[in-house]
N, CA, C and O atoms as a GROMACS GRO file, in nm:
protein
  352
    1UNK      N    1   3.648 -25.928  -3.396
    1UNK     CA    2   3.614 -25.833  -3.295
    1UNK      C    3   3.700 -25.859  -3.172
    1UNK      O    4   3.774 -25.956  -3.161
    2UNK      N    5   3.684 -25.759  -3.076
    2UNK     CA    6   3.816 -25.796  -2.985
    2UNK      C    7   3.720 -25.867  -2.859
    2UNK      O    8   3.774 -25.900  -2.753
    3UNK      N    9   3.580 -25.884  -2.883
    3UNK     CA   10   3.542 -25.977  -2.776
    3UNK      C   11   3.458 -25.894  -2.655
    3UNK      O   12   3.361 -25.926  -2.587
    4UNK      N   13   3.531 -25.786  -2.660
    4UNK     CA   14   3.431 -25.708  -2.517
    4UNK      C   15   3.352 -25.584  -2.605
    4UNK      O   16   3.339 -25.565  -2.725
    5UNK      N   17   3.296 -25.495  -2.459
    5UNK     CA   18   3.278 -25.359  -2.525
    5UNK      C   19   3.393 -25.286  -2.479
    5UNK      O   20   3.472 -25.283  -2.385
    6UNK      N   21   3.364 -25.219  -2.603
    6UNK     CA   22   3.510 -25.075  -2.557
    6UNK      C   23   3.440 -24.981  -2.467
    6UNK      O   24   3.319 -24.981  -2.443
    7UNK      N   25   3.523 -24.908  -2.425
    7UNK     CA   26   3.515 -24.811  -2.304
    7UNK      C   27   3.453 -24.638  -2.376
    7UNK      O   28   3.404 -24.543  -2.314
    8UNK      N   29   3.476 -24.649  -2.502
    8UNK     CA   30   3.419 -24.530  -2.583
    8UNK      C   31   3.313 -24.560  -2.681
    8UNK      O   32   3.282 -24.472  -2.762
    9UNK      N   33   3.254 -24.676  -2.684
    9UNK     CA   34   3.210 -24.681  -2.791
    9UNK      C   35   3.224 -24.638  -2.896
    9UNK      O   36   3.125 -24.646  -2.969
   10UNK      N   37   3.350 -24.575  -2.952
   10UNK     CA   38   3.352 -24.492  -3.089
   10UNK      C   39   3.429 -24.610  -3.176
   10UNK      O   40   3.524 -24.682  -3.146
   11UNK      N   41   3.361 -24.601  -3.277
   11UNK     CA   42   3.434 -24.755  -3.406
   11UNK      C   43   3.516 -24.736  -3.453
   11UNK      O   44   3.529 -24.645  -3.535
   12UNK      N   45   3.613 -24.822  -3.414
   12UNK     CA   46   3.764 -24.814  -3.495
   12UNK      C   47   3.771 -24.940  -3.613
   12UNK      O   48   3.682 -25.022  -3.633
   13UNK      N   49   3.898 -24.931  -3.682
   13UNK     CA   50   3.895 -25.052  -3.758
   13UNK      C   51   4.063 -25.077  -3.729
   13UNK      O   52   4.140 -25.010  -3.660
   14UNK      N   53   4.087 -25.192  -3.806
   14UNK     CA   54   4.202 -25.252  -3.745
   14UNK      C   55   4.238 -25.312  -3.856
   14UNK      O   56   4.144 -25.339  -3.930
   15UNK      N   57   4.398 -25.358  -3.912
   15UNK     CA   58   4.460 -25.449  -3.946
   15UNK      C   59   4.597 -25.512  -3.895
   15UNK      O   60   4.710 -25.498  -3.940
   16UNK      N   61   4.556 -25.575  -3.799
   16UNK     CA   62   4.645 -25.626  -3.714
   16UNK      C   63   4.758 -25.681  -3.782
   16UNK      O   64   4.870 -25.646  -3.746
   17UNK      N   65   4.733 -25.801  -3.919
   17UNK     CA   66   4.864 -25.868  -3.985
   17UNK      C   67   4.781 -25.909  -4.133
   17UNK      O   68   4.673 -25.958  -4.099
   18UNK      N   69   4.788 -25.908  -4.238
   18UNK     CA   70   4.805 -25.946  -4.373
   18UNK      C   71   4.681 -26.054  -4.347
   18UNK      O   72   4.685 -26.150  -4.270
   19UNK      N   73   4.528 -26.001  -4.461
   19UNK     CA   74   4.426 -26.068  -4.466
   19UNK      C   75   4.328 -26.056  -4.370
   19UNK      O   76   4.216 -26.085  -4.410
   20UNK      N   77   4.340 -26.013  -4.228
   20UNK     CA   78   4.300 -25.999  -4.097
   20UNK      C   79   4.267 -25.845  -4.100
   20UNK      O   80   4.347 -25.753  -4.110
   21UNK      N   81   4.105 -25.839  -4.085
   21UNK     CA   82   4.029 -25.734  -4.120
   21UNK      C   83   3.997 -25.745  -3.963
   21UNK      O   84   4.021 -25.851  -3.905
   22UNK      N   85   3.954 -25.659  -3.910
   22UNK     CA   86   3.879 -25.586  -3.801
   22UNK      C   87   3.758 -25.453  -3.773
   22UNK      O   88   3.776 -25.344  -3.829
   23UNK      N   89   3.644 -25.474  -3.689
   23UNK     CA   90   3.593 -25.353  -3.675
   23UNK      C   91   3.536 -25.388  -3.568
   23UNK      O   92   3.494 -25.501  -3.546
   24UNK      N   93   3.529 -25.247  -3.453
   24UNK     CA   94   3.464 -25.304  -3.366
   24UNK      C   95   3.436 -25.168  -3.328
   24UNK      O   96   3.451 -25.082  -3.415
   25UNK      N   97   3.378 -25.114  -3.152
   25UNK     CA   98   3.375 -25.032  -3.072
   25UNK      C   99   3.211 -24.945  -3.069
   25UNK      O  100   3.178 -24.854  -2.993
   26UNK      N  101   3.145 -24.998  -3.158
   26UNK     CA  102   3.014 -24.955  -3.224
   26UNK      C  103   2.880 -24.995  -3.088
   26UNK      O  104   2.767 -24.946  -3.075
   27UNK      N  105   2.932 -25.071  -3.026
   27UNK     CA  106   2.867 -25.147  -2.952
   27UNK      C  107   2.788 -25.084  -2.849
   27UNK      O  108   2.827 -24.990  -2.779
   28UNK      N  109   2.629 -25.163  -2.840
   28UNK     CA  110   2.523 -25.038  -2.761
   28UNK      C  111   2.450 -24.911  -2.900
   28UNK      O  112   2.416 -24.793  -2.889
   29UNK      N  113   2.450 -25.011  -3.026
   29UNK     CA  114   2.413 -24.853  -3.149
   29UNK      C  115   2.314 -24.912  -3.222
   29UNK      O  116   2.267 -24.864  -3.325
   30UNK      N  117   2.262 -25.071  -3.146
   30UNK     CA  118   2.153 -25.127  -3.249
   30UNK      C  119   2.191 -25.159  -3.330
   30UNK      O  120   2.313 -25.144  -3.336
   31UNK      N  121   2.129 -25.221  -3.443
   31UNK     CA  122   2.149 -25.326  -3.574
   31UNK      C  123   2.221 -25.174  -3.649
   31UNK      O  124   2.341 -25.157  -3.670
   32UNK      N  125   2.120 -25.085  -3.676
   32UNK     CA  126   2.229 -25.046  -3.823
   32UNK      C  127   2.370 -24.968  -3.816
   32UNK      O  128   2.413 -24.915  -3.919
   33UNK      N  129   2.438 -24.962  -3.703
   33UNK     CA  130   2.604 -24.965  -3.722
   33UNK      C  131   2.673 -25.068  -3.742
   33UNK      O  132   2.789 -25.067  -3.783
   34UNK      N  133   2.574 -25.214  -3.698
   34UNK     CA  134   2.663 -25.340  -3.742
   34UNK      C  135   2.670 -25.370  -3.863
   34UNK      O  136   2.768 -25.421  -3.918
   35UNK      N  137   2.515 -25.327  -3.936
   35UNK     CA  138   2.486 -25.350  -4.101
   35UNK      C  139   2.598 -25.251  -4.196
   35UNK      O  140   2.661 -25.280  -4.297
   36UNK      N  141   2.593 -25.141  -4.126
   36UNK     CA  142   2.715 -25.020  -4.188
   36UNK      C  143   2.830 -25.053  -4.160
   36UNK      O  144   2.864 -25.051  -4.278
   37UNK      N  145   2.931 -25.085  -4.102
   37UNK     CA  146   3.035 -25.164  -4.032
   37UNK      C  147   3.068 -25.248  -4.103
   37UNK      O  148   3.157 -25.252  -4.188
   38UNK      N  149   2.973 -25.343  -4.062
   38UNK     CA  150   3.004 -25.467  -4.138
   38UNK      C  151   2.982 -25.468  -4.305
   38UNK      O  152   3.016 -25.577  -4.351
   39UNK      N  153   2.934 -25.373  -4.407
   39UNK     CA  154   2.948 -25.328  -4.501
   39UNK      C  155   3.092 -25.321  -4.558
   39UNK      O  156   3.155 -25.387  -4.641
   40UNK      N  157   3.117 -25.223  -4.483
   40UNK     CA  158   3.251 -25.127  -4.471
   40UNK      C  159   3.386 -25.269  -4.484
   40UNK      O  160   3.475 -25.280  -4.568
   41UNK      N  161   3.351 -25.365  -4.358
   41UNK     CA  162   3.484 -25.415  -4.322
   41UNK      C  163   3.463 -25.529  -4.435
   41UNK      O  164   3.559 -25.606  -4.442
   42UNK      N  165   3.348 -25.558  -4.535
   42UNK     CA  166   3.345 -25.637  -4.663
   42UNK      C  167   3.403 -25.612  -4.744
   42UNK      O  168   3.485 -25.685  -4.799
   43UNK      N  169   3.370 -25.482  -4.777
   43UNK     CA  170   3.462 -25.378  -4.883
   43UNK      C  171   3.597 -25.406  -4.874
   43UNK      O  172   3.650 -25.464  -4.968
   44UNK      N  173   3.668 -25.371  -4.771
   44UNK     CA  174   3.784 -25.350  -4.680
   44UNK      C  175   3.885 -25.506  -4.739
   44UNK      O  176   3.980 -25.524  -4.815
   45UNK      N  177   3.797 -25.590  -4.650
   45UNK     CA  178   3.836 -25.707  -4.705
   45UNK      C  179   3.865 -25.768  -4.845
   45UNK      O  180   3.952 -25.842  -4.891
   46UNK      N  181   3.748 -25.700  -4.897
   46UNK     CA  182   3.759 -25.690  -5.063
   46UNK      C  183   3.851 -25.612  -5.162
   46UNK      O  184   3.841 -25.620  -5.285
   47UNK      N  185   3.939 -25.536  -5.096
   47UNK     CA  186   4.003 -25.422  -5.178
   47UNK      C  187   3.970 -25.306  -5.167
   47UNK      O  188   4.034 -25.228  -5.237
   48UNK      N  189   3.899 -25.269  -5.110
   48UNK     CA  190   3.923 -25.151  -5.092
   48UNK      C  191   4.022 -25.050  -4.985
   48UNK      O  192   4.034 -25.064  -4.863
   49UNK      N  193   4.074 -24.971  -5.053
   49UNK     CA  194   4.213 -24.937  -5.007
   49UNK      C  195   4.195 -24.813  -4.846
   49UNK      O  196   4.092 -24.754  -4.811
   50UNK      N  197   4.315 -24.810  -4.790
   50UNK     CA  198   4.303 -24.772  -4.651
   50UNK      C  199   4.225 -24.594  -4.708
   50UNK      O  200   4.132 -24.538  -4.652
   51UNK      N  201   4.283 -24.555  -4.801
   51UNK     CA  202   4.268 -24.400  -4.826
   51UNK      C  203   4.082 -24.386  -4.810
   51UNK      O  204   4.011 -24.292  -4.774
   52UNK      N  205   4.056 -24.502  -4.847
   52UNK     CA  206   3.905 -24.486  -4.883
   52UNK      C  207   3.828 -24.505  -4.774
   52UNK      O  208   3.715 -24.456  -4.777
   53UNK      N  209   3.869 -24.576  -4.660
   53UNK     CA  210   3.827 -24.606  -4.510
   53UNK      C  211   3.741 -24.483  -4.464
   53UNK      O  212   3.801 -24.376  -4.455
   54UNK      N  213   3.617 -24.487  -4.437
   54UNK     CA  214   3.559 -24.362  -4.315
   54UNK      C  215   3.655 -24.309  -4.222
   54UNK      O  216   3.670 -24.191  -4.191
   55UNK      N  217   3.710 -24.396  -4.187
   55UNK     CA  218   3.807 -24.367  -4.012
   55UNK      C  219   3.946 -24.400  -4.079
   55UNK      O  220   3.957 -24.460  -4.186
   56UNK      N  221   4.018 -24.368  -4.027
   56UNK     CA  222   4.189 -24.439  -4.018
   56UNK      C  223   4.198 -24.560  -3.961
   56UNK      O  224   4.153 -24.584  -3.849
   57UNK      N  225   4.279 -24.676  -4.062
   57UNK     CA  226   4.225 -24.794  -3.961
   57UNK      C  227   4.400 -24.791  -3.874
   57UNK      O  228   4.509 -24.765  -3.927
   58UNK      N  229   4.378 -24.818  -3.762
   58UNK     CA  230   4.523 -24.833  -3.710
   58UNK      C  231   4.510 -24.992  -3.599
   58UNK      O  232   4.429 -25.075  -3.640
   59UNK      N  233   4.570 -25.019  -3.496
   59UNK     CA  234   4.563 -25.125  -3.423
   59UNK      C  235   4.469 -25.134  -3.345
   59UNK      O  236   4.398 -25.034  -3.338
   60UNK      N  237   4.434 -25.246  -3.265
   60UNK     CA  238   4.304 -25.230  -3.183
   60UNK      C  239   4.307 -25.196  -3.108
   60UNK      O  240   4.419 -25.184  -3.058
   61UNK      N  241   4.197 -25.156  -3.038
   61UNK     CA  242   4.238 -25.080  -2.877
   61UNK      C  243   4.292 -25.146  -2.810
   61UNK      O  244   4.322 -25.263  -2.835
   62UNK      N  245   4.321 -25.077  -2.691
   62UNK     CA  246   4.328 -25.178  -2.573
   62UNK      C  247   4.202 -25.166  -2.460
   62UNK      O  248   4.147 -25.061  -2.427
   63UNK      N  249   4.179 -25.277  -2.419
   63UNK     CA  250   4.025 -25.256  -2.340
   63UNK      C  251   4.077 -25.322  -2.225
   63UNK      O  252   4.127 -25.431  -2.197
   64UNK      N  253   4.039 -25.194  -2.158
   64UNK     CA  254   4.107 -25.186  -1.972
   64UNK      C  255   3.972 -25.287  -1.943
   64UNK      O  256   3.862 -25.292  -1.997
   65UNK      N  257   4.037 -25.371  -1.825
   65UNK     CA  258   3.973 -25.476  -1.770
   65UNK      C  259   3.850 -25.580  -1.839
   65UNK      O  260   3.734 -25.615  -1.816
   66UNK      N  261   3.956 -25.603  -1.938
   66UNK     CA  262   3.888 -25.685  -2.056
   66UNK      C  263   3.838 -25.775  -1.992
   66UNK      O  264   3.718 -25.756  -1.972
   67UNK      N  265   3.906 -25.928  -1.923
   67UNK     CA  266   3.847 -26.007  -1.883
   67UNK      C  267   3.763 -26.029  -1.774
   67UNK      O  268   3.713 -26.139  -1.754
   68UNK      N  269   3.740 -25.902  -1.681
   68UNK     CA  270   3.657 -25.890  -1.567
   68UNK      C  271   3.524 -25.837  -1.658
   68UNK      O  272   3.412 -25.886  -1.641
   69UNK      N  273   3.549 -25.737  -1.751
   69UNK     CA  274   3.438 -25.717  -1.824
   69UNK      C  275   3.349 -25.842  -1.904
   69UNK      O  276   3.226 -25.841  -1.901
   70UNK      N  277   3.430 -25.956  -1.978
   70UNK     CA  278   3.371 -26.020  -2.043
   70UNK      C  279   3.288 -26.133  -1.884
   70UNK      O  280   3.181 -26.182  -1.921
   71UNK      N  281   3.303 -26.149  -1.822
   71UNK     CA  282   3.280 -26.201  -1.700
   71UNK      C  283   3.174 -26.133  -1.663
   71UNK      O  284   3.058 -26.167  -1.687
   72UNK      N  285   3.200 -26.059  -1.617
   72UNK     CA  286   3.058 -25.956  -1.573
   72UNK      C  287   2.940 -25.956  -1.688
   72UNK      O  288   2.822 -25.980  -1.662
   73UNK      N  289   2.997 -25.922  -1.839
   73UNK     CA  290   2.890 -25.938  -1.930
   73UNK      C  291   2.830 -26.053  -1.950
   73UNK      O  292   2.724 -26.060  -2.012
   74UNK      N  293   2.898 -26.168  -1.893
   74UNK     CA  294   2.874 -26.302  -1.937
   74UNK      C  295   2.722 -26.371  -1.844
   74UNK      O  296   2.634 -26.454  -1.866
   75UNK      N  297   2.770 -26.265  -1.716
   75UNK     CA  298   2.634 -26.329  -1.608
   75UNK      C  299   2.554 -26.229  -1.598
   75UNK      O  300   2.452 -26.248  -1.531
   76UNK      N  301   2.574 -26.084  -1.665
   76UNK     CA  302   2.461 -25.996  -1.656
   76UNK      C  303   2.390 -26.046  -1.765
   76UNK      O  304   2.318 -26.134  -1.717
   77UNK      N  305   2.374 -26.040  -1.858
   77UNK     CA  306   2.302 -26.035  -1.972
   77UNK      C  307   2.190 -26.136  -1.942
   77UNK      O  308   2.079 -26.094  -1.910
   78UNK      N  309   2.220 -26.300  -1.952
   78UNK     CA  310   2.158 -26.401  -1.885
   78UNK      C  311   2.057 -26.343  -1.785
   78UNK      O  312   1.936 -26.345  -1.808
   79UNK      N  313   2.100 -26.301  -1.694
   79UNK     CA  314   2.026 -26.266  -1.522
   79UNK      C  315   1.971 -26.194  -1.628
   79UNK      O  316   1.890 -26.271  -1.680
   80UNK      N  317   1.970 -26.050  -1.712
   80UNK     CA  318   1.862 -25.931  -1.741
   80UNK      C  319   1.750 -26.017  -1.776
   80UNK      O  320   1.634 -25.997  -1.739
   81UNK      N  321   1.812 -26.171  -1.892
   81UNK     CA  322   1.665 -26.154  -1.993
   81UNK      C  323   1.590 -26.260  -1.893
   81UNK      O  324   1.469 -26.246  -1.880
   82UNK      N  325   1.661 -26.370  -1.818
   82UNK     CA  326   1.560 -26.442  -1.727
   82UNK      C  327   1.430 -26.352  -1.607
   82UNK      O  328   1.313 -26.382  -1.582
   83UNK      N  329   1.538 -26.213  -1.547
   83UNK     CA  330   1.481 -26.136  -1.534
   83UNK      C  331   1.343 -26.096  -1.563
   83UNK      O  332   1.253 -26.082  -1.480
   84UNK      N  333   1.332 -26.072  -1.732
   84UNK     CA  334   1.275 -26.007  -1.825
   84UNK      C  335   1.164 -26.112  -1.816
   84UNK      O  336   1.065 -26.083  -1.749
   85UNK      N  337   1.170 -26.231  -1.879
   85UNK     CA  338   1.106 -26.394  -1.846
   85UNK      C  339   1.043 -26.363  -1.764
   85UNK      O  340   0.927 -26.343  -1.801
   86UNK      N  341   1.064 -26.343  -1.632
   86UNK     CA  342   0.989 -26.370  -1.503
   86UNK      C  343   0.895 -26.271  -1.469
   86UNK      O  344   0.798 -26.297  -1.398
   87UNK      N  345   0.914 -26.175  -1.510
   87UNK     CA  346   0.826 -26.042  -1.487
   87UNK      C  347   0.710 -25.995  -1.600
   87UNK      O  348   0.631 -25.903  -1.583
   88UNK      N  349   0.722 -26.089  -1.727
   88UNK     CA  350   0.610 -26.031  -1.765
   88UNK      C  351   0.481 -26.145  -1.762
   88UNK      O  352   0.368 -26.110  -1.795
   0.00000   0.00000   0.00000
């Protein structure tokens, strides 16, 4: 996975270099796009060929302000659920 959320949430897949499977962009869709996804990128991994892919797999995105994002996600999330902790 490329580590953050993408900016569209729409799921791409990826083969960056030989053996090196990818899927990501699903993110914010609950468990069953990861269970479907991650299905998919088993297969994928397994042989099954690009023609057969849901999507076109091409390179990964690029995710504008990746590392301010993973930063920001890194101390929001924490703060929500202590948050969450304290209030009920």
């Amino acid at each position: 996975m490329a580590g953050a959320f993408t900016d569209d949430h729409m799921p791409w897949l990826a083969r960056p270099m030989r053996n090196v499977h990818m899927v990501g962009g699903f993110n914010g869709r609950g468990i069953g796009p990861g269970a479907y996804w991650g299905g998919i990128l088993a297969d994928w991994a397994m042989g099954l060929s690009d023609a057969d892919l849901p999507i076109p797999a091409g390179r990964p995105p690029h995710i504008r302000l990746r590392s301010a994002k993973r930063h920001i996600y890194s101390v929001a999330f924490p703060v929500w659920r202590l948050s969450e902790q304290l209030l009920r």
